[in-house]
N, CA, C and O atoms as a MOPAC input file, in Angstrom:
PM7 MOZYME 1SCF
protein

 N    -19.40500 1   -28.24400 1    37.63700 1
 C    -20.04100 1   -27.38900 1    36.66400 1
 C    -20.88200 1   -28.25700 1    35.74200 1
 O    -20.56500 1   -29.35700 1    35.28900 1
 N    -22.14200 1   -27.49900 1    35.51500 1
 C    -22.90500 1   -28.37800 1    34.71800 1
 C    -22.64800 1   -28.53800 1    33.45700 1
 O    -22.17400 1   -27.55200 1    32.89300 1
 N    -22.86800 1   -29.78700 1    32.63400 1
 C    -22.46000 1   -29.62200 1    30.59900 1
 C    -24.19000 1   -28.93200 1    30.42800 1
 O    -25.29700 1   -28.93000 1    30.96600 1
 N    -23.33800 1   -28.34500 1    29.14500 1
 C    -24.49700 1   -27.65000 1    27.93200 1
 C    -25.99800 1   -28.89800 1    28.10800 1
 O    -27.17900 1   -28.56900 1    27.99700 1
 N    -25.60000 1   -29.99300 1    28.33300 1
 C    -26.86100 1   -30.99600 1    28.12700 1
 C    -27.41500 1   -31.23200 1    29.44300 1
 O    -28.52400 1   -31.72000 1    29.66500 1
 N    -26.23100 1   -30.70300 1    30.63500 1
 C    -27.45400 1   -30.95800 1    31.52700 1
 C    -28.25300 1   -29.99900 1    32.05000 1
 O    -29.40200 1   -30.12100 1    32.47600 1
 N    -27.27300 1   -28.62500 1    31.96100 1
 C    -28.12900 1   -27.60800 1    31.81200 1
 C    -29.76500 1   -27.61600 1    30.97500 1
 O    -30.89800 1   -27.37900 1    31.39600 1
 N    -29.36400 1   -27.90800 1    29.95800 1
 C    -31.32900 1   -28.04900 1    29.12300 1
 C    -32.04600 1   -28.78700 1    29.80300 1
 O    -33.13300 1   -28.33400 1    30.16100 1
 N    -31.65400 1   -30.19000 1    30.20600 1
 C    -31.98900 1   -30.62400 1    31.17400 1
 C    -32.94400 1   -30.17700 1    32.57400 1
 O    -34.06300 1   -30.30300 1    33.07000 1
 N    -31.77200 1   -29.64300 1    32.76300 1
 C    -32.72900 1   -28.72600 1    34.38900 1
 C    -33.46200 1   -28.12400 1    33.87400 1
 O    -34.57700 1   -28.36400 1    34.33900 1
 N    -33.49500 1   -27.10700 1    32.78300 1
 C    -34.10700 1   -25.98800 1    32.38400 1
 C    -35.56900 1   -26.42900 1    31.80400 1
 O    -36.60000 1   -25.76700 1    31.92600 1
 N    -35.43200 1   -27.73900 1    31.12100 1
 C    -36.79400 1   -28.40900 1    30.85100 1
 C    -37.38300 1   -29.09100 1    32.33000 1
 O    -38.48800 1   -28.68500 1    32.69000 1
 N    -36.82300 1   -29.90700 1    33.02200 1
 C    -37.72400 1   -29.86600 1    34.36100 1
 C    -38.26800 1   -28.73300 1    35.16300 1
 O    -39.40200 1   -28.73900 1    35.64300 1
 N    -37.33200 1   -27.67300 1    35.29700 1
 C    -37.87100 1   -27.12500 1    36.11700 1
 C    -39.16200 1   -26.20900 1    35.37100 1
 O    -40.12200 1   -26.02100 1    36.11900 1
 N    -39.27600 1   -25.58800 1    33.87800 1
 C    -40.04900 1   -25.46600 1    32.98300 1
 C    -41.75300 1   -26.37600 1    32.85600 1
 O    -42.87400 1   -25.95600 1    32.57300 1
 N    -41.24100 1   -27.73500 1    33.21500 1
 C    -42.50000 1   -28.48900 1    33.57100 1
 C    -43.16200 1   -28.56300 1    34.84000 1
 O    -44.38300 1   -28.56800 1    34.99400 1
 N    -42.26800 1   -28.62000 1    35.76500 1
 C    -42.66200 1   -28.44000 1    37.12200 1
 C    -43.34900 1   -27.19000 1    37.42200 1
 O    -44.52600 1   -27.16500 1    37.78200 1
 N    -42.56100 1   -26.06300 1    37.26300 1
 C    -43.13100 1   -24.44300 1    37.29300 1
 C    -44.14000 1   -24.14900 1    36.52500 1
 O    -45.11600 1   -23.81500 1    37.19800 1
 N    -44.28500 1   -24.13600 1    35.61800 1
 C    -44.61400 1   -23.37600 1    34.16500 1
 C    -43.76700 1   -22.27000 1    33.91100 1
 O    -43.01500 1   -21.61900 1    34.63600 1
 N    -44.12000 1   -22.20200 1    32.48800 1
 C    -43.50700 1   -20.55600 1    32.30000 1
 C    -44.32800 1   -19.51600 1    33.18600 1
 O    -43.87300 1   -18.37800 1    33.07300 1
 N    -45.03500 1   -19.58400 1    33.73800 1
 C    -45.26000 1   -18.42700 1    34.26500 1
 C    -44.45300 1   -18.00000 1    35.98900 1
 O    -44.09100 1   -16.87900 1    36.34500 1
 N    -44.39400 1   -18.84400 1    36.50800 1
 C    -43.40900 1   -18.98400 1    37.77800 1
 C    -42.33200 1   -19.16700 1    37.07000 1
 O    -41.65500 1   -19.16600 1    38.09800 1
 N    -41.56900 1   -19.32000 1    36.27100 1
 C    -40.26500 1   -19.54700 1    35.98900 1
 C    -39.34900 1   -18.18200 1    36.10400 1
 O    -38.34400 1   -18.30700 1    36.80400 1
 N    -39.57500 1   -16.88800 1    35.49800 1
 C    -39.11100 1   -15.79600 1    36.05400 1
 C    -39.07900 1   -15.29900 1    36.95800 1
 O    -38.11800 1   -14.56000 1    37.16900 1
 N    -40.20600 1   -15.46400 1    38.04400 1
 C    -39.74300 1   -15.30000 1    39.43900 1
 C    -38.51800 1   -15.91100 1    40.31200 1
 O    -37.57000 1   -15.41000 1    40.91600 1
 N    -39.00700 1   -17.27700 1    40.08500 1
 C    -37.79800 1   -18.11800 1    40.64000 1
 C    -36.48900 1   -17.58000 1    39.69100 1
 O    -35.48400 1   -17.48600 1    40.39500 1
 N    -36.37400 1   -17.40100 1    39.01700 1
 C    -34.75800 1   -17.39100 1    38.43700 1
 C    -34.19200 1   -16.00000 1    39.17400 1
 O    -33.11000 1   -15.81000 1    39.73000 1
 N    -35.55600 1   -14.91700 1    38.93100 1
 C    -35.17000 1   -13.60600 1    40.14300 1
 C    -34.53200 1   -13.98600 1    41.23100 1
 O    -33.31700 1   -13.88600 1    41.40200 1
 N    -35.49500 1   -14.52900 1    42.16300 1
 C    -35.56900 1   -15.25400 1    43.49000 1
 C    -34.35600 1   -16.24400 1    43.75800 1
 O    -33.98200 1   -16.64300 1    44.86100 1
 N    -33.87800 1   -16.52200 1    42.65000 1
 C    -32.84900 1   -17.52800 1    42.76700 1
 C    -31.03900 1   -16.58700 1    42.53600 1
 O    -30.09800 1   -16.55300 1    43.32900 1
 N    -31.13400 1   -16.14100 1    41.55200 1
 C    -30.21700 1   -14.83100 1    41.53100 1
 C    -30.16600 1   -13.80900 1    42.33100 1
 O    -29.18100 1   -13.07200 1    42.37800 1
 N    -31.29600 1   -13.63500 1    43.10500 1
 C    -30.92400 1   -12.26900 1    44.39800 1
 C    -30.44100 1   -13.18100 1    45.53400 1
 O    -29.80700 1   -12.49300 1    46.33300 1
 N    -30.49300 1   -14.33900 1    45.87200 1
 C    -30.17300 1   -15.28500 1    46.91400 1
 C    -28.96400 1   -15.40500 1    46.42300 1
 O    -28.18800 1   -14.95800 1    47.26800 1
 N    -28.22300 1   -15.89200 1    45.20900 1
 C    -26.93800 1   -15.78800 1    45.10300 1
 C    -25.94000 1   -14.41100 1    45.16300 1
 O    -24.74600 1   -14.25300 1    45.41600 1
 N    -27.06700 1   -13.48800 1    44.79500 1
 C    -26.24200 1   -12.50000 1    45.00900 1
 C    -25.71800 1   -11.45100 1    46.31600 1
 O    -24.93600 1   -10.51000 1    46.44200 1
 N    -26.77400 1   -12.33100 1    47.28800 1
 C    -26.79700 1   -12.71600 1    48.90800 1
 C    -25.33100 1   -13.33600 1    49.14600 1
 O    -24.40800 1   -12.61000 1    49.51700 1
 N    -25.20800 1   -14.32200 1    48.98100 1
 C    -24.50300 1   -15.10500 1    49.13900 1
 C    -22.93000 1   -14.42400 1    48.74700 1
 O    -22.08500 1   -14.33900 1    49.63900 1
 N    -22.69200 1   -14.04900 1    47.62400 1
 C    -21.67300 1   -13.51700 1    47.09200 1
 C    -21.09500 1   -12.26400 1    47.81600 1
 O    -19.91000 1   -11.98500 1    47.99800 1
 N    -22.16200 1   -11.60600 1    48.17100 1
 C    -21.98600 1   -10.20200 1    49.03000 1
 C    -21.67900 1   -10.50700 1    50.72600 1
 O    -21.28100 1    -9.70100 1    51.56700 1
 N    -21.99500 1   -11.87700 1    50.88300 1
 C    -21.60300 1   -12.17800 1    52.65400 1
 C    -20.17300 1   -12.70700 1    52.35100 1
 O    -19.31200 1   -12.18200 1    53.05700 1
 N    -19.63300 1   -13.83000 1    51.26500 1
 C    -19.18100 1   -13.95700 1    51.20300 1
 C    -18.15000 1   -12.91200 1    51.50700 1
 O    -17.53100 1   -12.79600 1    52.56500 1
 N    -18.02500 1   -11.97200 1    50.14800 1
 C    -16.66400 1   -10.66200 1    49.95500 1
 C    -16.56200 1    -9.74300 1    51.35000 1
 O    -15.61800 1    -9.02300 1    51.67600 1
 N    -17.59900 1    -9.93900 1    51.95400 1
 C    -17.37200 1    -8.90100 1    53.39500 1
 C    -16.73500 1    -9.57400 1    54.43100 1
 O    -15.87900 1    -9.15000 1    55.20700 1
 N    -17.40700 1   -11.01100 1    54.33200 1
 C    -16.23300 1   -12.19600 1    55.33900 1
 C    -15.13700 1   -12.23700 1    54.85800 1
 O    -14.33600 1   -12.18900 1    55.79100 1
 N    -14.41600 1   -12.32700 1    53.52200 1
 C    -13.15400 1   -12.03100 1    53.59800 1
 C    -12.13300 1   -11.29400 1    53.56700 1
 O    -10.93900 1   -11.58100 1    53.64600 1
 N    -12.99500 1    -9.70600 1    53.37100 1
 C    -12.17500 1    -8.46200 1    53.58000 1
 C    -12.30400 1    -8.51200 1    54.68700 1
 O    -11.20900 1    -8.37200 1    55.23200 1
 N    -13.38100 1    -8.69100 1    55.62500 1
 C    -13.20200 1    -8.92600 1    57.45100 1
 C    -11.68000 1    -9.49800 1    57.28900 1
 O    -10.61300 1    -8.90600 1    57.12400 1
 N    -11.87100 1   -10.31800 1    57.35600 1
 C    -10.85200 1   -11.44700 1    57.75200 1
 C     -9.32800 1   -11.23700 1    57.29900 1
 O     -8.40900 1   -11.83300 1    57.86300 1
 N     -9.09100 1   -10.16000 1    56.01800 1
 C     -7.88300 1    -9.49600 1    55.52000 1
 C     -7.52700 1    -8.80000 1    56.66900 1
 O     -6.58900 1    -9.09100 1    57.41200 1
 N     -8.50800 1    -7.62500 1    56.82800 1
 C     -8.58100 1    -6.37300 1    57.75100 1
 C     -7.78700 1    -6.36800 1    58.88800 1
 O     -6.92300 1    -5.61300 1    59.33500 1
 N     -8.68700 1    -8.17000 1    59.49800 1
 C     -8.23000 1    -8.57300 1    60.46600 1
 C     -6.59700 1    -9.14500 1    60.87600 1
 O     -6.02300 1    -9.30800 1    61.95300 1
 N     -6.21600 1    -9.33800 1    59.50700 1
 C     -5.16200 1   -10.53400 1    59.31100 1
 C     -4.03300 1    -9.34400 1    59.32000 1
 O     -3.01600 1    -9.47400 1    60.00100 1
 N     -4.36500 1    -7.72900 1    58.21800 1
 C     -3.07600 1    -7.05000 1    58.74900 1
 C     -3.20500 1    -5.96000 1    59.90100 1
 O     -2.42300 1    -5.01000 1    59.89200 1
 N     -3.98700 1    -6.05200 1    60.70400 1
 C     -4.16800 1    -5.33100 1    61.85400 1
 C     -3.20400 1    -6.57700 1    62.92200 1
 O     -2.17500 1    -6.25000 1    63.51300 1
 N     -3.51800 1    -7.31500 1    62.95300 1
 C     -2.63600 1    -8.73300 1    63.86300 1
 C     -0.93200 1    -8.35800 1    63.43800 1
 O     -0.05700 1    -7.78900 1    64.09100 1
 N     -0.92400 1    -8.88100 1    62.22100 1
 C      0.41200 1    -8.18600 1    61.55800 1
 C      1.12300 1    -6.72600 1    62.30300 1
 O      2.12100 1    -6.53700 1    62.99800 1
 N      0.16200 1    -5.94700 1    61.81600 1
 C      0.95000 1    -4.45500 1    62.38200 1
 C      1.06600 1    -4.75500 1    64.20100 1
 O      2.13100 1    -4.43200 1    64.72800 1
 N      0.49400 1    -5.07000 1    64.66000 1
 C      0.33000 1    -5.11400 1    66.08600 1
 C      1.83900 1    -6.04900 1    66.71900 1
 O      2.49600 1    -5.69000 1    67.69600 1
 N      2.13900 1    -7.35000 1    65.82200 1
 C      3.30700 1    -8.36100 1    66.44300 1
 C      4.51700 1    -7.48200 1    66.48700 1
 O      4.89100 1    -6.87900 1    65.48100 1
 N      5.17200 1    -7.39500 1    67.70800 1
 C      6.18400 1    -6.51300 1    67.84900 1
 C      7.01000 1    -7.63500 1    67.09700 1
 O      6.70600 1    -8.81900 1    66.95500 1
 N      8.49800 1    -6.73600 1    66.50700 1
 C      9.74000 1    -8.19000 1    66.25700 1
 C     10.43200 1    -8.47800 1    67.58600 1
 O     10.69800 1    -7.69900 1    68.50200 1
 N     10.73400 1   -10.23000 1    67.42900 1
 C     11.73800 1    -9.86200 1    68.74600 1
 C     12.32300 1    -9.27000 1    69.28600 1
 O     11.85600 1    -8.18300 1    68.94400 1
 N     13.32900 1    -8.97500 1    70.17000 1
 C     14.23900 1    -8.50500 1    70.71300 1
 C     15.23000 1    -9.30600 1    70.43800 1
 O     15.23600 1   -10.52100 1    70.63600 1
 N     16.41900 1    -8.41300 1    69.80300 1
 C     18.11600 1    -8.77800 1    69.39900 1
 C     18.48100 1   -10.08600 1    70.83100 1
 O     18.89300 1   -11.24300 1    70.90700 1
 N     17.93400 1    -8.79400 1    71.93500 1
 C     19.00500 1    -9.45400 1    72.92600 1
 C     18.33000 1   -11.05300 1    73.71500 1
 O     18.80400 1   -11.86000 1    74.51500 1
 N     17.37400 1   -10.96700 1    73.18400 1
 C     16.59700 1   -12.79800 1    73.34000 1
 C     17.19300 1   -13.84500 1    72.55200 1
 O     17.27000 1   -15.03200 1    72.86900 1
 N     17.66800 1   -13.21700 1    71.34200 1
 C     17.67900 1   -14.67600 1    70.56200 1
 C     19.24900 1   -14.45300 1    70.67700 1
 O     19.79500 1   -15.53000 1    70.91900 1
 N     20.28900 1   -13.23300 1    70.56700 1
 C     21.41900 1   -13.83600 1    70.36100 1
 C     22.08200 1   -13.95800 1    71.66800 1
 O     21.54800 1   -13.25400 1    72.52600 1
 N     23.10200 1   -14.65500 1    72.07400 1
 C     23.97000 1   -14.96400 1    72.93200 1
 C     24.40000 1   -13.57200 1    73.35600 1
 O     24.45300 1   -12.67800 1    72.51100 1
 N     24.72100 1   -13.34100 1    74.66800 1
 C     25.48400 1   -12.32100 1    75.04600 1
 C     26.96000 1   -12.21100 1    74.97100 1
 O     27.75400 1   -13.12400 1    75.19100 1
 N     27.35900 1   -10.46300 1    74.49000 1
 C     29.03900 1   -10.68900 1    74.09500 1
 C     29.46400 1   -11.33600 1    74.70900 1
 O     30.08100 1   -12.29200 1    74.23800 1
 N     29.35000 1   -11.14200 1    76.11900 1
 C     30.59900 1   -11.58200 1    77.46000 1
 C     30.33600 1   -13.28600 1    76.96200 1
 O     31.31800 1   -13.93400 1    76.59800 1
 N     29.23300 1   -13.79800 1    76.97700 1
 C     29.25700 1   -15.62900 1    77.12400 1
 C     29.87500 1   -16.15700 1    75.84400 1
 O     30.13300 1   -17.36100 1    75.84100 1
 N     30.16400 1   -15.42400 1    74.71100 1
 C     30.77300 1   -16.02300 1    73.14500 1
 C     32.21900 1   -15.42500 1    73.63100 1
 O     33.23100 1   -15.94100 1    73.15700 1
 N     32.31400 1   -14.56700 1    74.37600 1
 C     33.91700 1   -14.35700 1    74.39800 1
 C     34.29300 1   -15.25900 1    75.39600 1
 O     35.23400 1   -15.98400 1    75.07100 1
 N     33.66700 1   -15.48900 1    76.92500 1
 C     34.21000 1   -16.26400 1    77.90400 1
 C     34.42000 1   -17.64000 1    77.23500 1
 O     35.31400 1   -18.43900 1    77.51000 1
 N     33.31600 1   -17.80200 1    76.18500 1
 C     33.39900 1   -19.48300 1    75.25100 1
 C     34.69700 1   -19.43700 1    74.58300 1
 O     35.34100 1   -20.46900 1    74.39200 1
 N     34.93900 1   -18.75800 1    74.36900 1
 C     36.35600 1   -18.66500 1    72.81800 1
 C     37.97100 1   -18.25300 1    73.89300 1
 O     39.12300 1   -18.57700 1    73.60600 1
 N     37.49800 1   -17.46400 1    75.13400 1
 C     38.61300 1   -17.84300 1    75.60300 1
 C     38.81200 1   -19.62700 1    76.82200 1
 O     39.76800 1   -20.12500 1    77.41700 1
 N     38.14400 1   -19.80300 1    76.74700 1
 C     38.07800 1   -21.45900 1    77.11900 1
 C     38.17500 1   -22.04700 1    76.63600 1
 O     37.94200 1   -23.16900 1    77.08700 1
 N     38.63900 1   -21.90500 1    75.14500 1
 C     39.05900 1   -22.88700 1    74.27400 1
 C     38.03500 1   -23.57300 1    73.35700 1
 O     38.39600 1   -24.22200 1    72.37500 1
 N     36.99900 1   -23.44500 1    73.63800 1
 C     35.50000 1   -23.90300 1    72.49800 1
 C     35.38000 1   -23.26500 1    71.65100 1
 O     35.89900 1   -22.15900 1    71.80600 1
 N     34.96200 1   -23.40600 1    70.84700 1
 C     34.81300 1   -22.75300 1    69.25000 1
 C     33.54400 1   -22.28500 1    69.14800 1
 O     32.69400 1   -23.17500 1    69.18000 1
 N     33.08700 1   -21.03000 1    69.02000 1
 C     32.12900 1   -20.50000 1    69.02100 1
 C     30.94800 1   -20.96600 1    67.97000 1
 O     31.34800 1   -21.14600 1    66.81900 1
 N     29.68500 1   -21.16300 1    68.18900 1
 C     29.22200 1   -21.46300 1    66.74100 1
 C     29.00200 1   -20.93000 1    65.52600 1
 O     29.12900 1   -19.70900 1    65.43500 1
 N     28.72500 1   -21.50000 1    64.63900 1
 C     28.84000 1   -20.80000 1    63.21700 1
 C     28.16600 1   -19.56900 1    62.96400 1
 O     27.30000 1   -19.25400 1    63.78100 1
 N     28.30100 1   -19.10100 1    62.37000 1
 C     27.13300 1   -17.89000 1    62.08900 1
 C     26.32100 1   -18.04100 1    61.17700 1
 O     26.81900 1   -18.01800 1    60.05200 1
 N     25.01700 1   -18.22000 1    61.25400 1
 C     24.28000 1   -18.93100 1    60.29800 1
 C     23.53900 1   -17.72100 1    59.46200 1
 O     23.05000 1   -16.70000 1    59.94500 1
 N     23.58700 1   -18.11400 1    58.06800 1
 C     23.19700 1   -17.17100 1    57.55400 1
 C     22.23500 1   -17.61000 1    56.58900 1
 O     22.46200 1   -18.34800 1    55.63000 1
 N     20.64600 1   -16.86400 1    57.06600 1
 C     19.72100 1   -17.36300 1    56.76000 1
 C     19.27500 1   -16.25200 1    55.53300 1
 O     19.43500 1   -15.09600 1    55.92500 1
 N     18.88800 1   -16.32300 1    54.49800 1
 C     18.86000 1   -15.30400 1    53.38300 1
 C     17.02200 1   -15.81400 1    53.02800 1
 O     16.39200 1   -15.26500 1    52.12400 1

């Protein structure tokens, strides 16, 4: 960000370079280009929200029976004498 001094700065070069009479165009010309800019910007990232909870709604959750062990194999474990593992409790 520019200081208060270098701002006057620019504002006196570009004042000598231009004249005052081109100087209001360009500052137009220079503010509708940013305001270009600002408006591609906010549409690329509501795209990109849009996009982000449409992906979301779409990921099914796993399936129970993928991640945990089946009854029969924690009971055949515990009657063989192994100690079943902990139950982890993730909060």
């Amino acid at each position: 960000m520019l200081s208060p001094s270098d701002t006057a700065i620019v504002f006196l070069l570009a004042l000598l370079l231009f004249g005052p009479e081109q100087l209001p165009r360009i500052a137009r010309q220079l503010g509708e280009a940013m305001r270009h800019v600002q408006t591609t910007t906010h549409t690329f990232m509501n795209e990109m929200e849009r996009a982000a909870r449409a992906s979301e709604s779409q990921q099914l959750p796993p399936h129970v029976d993928e991640i945990a062990p089946e009854k029969e194999d924690v009971e055949q474990g515990l009657s063989e004498g192994t100690k079943a593992p902990p139950a982890s409790t993730s909060d």
